[in-house]
C-alpha positions as CSV (number, residue, x, y, z in Angstrom):
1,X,177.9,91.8,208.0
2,X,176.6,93.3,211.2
3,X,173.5,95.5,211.4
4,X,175.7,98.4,212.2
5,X,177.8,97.8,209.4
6,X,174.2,97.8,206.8
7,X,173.2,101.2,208.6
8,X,176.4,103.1,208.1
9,X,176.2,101.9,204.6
10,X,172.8,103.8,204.1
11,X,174.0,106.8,205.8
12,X,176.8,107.2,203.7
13,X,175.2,106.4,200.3
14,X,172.4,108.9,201.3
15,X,174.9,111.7,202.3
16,X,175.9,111.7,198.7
17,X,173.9,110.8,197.1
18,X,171.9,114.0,198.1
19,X,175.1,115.9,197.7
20,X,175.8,115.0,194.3
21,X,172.4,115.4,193.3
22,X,172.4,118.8,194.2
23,X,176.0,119.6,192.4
24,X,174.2,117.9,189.3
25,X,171.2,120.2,190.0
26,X,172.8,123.5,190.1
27,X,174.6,122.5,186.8
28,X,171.5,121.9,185.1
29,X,169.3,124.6,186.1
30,X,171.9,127.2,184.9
31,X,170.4,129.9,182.7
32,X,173.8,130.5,180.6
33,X,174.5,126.8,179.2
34,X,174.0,127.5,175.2
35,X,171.8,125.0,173.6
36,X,173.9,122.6,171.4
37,X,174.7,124.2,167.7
38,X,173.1,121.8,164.9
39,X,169.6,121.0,166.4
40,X,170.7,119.1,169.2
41,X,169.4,119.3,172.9
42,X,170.7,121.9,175.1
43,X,173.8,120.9,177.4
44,X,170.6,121.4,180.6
45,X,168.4,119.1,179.0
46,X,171.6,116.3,178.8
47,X,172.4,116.8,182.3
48,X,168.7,116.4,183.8
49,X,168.5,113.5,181.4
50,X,172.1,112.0,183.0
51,X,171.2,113.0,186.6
52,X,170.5,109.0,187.7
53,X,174.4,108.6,187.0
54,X,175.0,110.7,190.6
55,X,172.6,107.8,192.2
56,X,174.4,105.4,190.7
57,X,177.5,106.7,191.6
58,X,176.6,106.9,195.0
59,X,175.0,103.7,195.5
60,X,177.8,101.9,193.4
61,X,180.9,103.6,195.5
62,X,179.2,103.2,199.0
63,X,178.9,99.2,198.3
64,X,182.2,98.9,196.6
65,X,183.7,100.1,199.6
66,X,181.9,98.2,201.8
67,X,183.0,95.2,199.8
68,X,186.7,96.1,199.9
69,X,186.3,96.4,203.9
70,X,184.8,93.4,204.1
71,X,181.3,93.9,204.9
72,X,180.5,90.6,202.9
73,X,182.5,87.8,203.6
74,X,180.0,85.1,203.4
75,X,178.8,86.3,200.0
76,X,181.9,88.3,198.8
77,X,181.5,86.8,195.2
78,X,177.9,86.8,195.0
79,X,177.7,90.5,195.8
80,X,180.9,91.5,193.7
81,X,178.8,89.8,190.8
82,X,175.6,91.7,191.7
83,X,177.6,95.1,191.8
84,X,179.9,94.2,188.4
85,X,176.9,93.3,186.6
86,X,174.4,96.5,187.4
87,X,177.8,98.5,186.8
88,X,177.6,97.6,183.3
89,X,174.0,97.9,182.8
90,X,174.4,101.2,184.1
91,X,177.1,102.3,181.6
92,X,175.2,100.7,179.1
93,X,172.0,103.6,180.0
94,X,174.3,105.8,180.1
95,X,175.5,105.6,176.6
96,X,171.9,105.3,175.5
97,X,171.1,108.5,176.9
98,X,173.9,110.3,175.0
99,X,173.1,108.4,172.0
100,X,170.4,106.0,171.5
101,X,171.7,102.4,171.1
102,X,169.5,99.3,169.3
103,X,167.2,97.5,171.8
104,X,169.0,94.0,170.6
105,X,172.3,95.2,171.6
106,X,171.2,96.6,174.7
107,X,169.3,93.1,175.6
108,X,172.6,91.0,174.7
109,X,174.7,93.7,177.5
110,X,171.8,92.8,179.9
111,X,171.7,89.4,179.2
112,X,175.9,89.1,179.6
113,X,175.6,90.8,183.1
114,X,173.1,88.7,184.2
115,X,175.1,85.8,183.2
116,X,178.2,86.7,185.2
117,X,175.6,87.4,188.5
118,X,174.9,83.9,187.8
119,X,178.1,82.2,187.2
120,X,179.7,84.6,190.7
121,X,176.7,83.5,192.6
122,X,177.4,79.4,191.6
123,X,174.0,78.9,191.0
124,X,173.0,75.3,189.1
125,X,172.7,75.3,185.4
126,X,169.0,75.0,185.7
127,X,168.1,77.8,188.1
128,X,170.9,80.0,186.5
129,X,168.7,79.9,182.9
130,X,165.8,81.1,184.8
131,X,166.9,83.6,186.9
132,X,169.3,85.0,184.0
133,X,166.0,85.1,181.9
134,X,164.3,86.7,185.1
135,X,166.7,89.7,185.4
136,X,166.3,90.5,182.0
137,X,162.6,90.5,181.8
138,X,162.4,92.6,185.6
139,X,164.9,94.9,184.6
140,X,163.1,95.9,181.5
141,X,160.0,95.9,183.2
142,X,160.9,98.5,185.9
143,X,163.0,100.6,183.5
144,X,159.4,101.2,181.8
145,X,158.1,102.8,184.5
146,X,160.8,105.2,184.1
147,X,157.9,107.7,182.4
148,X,156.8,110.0,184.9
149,X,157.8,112.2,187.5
150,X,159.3,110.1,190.5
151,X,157.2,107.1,189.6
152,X,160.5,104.3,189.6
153,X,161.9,106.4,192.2
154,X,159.0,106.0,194.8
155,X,158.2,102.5,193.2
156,X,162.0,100.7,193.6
157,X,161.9,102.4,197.0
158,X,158.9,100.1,197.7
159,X,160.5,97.3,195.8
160,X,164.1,97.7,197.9
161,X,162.5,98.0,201.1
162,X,161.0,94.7,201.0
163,X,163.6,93.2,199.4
164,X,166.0,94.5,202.4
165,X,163.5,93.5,204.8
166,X,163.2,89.4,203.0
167,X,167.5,89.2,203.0
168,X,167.6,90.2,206.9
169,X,164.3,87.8,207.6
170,X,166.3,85.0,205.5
171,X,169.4,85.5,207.7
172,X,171.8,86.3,204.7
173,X,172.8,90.3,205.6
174,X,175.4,90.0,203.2
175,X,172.8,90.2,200.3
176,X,171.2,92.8,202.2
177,X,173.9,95.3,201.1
178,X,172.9,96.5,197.9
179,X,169.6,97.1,198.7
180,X,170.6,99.1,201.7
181,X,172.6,101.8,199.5
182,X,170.0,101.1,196.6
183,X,167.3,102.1,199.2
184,X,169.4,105.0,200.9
185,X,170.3,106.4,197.0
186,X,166.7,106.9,195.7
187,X,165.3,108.3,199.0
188,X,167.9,111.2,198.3
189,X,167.5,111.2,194.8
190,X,163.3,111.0,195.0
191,X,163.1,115.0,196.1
192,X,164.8,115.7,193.0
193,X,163.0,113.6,190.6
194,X,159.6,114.3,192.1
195,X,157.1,116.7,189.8
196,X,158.4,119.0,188.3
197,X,161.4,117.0,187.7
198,X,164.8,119.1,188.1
199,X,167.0,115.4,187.3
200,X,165.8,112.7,185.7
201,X,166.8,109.1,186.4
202,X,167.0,108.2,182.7
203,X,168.5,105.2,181.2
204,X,171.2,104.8,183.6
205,X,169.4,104.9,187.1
206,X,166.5,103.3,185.5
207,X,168.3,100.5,184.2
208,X,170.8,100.4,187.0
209,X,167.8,99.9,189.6
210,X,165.9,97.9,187.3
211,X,169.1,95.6,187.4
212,X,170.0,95.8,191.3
213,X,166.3,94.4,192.1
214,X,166.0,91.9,189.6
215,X,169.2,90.4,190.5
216,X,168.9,90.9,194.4
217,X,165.6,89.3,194.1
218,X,166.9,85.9,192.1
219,X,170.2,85.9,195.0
220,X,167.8,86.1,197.8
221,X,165.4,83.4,196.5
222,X,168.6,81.2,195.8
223,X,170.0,81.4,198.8
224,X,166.7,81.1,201.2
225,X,166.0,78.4,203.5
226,X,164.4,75.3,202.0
227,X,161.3,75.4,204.8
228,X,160.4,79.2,203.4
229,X,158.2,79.5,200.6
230,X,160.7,82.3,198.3
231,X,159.6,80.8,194.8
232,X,156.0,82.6,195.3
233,X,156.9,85.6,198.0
234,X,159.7,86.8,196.2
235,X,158.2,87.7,192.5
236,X,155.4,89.3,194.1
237,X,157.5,92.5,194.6
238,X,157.8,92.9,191.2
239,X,153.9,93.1,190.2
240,X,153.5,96.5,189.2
241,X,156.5,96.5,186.9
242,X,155.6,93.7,185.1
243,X,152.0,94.9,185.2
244,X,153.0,98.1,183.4
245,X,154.5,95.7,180.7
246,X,151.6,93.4,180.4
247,X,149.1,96.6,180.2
248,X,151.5,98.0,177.8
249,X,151.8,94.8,175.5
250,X,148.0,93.9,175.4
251,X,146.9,97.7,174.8
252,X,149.9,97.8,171.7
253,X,148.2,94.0,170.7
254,X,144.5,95.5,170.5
255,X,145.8,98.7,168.7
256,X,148.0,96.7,165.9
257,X,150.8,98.6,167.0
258,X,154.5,98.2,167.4
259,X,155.4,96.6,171.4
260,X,159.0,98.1,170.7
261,X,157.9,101.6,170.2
262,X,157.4,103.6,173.2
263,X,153.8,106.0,173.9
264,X,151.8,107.3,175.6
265,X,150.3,104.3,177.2
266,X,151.7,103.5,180.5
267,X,149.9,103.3,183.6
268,X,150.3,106.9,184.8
269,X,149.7,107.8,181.8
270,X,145.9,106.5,181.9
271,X,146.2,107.8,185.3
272,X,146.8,111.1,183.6
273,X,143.4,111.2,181.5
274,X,141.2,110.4,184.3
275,X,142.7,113.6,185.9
276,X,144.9,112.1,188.4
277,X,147.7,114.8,189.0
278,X,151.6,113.5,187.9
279,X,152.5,113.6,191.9
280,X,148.9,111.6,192.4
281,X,149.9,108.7,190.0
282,X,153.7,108.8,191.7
283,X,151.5,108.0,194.6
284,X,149.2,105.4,194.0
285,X,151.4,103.7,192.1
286,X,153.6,103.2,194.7
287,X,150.8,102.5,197.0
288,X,149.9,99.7,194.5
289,X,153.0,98.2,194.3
290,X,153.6,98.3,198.9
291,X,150.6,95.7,198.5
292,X,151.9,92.6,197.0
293,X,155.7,93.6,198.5
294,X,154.1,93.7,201.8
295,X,151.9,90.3,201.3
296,X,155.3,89.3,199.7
297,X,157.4,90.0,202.9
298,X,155.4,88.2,205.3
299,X,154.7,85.6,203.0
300,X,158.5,85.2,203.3
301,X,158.6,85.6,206.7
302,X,156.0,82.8,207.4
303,X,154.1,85.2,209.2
304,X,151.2,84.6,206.4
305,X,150.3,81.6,203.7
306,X,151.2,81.7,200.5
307,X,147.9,81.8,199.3
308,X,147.1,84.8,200.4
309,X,149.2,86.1,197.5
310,X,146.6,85.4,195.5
311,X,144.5,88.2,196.8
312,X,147.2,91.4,195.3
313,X,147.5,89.4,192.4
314,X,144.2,89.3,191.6
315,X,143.8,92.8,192.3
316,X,146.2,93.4,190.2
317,X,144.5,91.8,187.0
318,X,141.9,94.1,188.2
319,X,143.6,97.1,187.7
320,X,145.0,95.9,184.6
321,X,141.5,95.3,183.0
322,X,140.3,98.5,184.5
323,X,143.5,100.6,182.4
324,X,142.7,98.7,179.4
325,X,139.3,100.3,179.1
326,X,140.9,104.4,179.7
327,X,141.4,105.1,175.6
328,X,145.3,105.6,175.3
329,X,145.6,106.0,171.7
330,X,144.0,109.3,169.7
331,X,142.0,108.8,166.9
332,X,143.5,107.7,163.5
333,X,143.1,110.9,160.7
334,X,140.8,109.9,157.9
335,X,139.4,112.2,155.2
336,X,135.9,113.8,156.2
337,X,132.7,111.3,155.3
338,X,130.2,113.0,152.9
339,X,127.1,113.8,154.6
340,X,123.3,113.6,153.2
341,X,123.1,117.4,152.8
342,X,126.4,117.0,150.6
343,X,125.3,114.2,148.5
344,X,121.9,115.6,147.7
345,X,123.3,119.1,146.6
346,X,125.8,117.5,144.8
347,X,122.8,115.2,142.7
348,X,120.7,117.6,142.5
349,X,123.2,120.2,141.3
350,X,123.6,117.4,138.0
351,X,119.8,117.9,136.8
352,X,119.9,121.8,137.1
353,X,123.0,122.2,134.8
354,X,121.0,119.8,132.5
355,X,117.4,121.7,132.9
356,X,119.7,124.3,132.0
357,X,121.5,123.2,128.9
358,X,117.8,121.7,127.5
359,X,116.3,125.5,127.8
360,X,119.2,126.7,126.2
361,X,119.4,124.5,123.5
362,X,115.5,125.0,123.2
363,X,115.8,128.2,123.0
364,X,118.8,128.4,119.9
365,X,116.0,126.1,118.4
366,X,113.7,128.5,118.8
367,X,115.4,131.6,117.4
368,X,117.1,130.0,114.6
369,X,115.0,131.5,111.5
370,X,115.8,128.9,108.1
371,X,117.3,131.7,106.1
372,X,116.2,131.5,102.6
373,X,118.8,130.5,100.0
374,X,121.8,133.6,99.5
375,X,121.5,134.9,96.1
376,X,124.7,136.3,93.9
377,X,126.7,138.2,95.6
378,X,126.1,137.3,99.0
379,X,128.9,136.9,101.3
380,X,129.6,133.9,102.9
381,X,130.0,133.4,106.7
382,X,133.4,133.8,108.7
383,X,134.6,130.7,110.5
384,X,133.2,130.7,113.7
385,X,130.2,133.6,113.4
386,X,126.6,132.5,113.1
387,X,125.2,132.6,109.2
388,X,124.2,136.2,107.8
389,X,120.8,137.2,106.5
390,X,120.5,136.4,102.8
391,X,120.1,139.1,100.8
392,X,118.5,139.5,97.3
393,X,120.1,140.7,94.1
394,X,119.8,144.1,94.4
395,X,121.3,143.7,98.3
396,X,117.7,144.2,100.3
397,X,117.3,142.0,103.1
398,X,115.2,139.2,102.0
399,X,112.0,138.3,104.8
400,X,111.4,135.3,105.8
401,X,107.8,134.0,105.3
402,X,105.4,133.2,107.7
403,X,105.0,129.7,109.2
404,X,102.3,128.7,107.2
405,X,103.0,124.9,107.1
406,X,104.5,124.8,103.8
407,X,106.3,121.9,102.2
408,X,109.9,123.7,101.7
409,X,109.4,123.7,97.9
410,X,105.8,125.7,97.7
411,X,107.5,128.6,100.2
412,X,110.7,129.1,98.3
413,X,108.5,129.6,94.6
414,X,106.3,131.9,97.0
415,X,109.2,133.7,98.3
416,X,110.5,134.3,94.8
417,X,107.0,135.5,93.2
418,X,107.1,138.3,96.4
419,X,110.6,139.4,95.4
């Protein structure tokens, strides 16, 4: 495949790519599209969630054609593989994003297409186990960064330009095909995506580019020269993304958290609480991530040694330590602790009711005068009343005597000489 032929290719799959984007677009942002009866999303929100399927569509058409024209002779199979393989990922996202699928069945689909890249490519049994496992890992890595406005858009941009640049260096333009289109198809999908988000790449684009880099990576470092150094220049380009994942996995660890359930704890979004705008962490991320593809590129191209890889790499870790320390997670609810004022009113609140009950009962003591004993005739007391004054025969109120210190006996014979 000529240069020409590569160019002609981008043109094509940018043309409509932007054209169906904006068909897509239009759809969405229509006021009258009723909202789904039954609590489910509105028809808009579906379509902005679906709009990576027009990238997709793009991309996948452009190099399909290309294919059947026969831009890639040398590597018919190898690319026919690539393209089968992200075609199915890709219909795979795009049934999660109608309906959520489990994450094991999704793995196994990823895991079968990267198989068949693998077997079309003729790779040898050894290499074919890591590079299956690679695609797996990369494509999950970059669909995470899938949680922002035009972050994987401006970052697999990065990624496909250098990998573009590394299959034209390696003198292998066939592999260079798909990530012509791939790069063509998120340029004119990126104004669309980028904050505030009319179309959103979602679980097909996302997994679909994901897929494309991953595998275009592991064809281009199979098929390099012996003399280049591909095993350390060629992962490189996929530092961020798997940086995302390892910030992601050790923040979940520290936190006792689930690493399968997806918050608020990506890299823009620490970007986010240190007041870096949504377009600003678009940005730097994808200024992050030119570094090591850059260093990667010219690693590949000899032009630098491979230890100077070791310089984004470690700034890299860097970053990754520096994230760590921006809190992701709120606060976990607990009840209210008691304070000292609470705790002393609450003591001291115990010893009034009892001063209290004390003078009470001191004072019932008090005011209880013994009655002497009722005579005939006296009535007795109704459940539940305090006892009435004893009376004498004749039905006078009998007085009690003075405290005069009295055994009982001696007042009661005095009370009875007085009456």
């Amino acid at each position: 495949m000529n240069v020409l032929g590569i160019i002609a290719s981008g043109v094509a799959a940018l043309f409509i790519t932007v054209a169906l984007a904006k068909s897509a677009r239009r759809v969405a942002l229509r006021p009258h599209i009723p909202n789904e009866p039954g609590g489910r999303a509105p028809r808009a929100e579906v379509l902005r969630r679906t709009g990576g399927a027009t990238a997709v569509l793009a991309v996948g058409t452009v190099t399909g054609v290309a294919l059947w024209l026969g831009a890639a002779d040398d590597a018919a199979g190898s690319v026919g593989g690539l393209l089968a393989g992200a075609g199915i990922v890709a219909v795979l996202g795009l049934v999660h994003d109608l309906k959520p699928l489990w994450t094991a069945l999704r793995l196994g689909a990823q895991t079968a297409a990267a198989i068949l890249v693998v077997c079309l490519a003729g790779l040898p049994p050894a290499a074919g186990v890591l590079a299956a496992l690679w695609i797996v890992l990369v494509t999950n890595a970059f669909a995470l960064l899938d949680h922002a406005d035009g972050l994987l858009t401006a970052v697999g941009l990065v990624t496909a330009a250098g990998l573009l640049a590394c299959a034209l260096v390696g003198g292998d333009p066939a592999l260079a095909l798909l990530p012509t289109t791939l790069v063509a198809g998120l340029a004119g999908f990126l104004l669309h995506t980028w904050h505030p988000a009319r179309l959103r790449l979602g679980a097909t684009g996302a997994q679909f580019t994901g897929f494309a880099l991953a595998a275009s990576g592991a064809l281009i470092l199979g098929a390099a020269p012996s003399g280049r150094a591909a095993w350390a220049a060629l992962p490189a380009l996929a530092t961020v993304a798997l940086a995302d994942s390892a910030l992601v996995l050790v923040s979940r660890r520290r936190a006792a958290r689930s690493p399968l359930r997806d918050t608020d704890d990506h890299i823009a979004h620490r970007l986010r609480r240190v007041r870096v705008t949504v377009p600003g962490a678009a940005v730097l991320t994808a200024l992050w991530a030119a570094v090591p593809v850059a260093t990667g590129t010219l690693v590949y191209a000899e032009l630098l040694h491979p230890a100077f890889l070791l310089l984004p790499l470690a700034g890299t870790a860097a970053a990754v330590f520096a994230l760590l320390r921006i809190p992701a997670y709120g606060s976990p609810r607990t009840a209210p602790p008691r304070t000292g004022c609470s705790r002393t009113a609450s003591s001291g609140a115990a010893p009034s009711r009892t001063a209290a009950a004390r003078r009470a009962q001191a004072s019932g003591v008090g005011a209880a005068i013994p009655a002497a004993a009722s005579a005939p005739g006296a009535k007795a007391s109704a459940p539940g009343q305090g006892a009435p004054a004893a009376r004498t025969a004749a039905g006078h109120p009998t007085v009690p005597p003075p405290p005069t210190g009295r055994p009982p006996a001696e007042a009661a014979t005095a009370a009875a000489e007085r009456g």
